[in-house]
C-alpha positions in Angstrom: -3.5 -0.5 -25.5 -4.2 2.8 -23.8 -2.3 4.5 -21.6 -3.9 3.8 -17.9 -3.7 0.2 -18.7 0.3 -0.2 -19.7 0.4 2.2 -16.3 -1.5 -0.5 -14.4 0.7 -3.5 -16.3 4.3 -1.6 -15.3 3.2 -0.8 -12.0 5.3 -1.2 -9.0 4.0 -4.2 -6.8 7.1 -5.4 -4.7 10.3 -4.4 -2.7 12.4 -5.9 -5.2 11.1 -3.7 -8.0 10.5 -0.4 -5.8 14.4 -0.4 -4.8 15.5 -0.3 -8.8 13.9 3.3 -8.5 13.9 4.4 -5.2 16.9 5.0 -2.7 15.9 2.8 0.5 18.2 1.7 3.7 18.1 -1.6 4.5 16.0 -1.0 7.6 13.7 0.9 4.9 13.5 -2.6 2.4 12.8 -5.1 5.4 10.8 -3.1 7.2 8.4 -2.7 3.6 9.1 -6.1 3.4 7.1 -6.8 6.4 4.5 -4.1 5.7 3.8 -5.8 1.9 3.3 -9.5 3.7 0.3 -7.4 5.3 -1.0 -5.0 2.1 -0.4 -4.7 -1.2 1.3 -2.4 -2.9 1.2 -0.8 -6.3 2.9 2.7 -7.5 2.1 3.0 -11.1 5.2 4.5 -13.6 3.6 7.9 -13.2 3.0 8.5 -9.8 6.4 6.9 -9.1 8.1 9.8 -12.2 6.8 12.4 -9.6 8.6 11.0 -6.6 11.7 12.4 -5.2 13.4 8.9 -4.9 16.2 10.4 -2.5 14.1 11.9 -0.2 12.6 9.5 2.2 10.4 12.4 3.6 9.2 13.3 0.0 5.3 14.1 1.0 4.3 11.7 -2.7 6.4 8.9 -1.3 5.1 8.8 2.1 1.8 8.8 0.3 2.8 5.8 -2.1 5.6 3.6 -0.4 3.5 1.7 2.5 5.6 2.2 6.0 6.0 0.1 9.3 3.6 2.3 11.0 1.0 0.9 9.5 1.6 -2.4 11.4 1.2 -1.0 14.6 -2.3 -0.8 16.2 -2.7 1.9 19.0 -5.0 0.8 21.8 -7.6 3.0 21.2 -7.9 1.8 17.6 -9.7 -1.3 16.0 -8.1 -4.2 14.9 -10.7 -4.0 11.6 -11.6 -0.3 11.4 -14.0 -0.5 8.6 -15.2 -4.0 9.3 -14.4 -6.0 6.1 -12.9 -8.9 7.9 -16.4 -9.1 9.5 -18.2 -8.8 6.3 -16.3 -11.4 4.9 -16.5 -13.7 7.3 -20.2 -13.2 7.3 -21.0 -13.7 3.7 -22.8 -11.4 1.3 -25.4 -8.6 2.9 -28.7 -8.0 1.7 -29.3 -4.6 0.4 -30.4 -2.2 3.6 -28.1 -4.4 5.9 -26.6 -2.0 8.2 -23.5 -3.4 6.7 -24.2 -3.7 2.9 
């Protein structure tokens, strides 16, 4: 098997797994908790090797570790910024759609 693919198999996917390698507070895990209901998650072996796992301001785990700020939605912002909900909703898009 090559190498990107035991990566991909070993990868990182949930709070339970992420806090046997990475130091977080338990405001940290339930807010992720909250934040992985919403998106996914994944942190491959590798990327997470290059982490500092007792830093919480470590720039490669802000990067890779999802936070609660992503669950807030400024007025000014859309819901659906790049529309896929839309798309999804509407069915496949012929080729030169405005949004195929």
């Amino acid at each position: 098997m090559s190498e990107w693919h035991e990566q991909e198999r070993n990868a990182v996917c949930d709070v339970k797994e992420l806090k046997r390698h990475i130091s977080l507070t338990s405001r940290e895990s339930e807010g992720l908790e909250n934040v992985c209901n919403i998106f996914k998650m994944k942190i491959t072996p590798h990327y997470l090797s290059l982490i500092d796992k007792e830093n919480p301001l470590d720039p490669l785990r802000k990067m890779a570790v999802p936070s609660m700020e992503e669950l807030r939605t400024k007025k000014d912002e859309l819901d659906d910024p790049i529309g896929d909900e839309r798309v999804d909703r509407m069915g496949p898009q012929k080729s030169g759609s405005p949004l195929a």
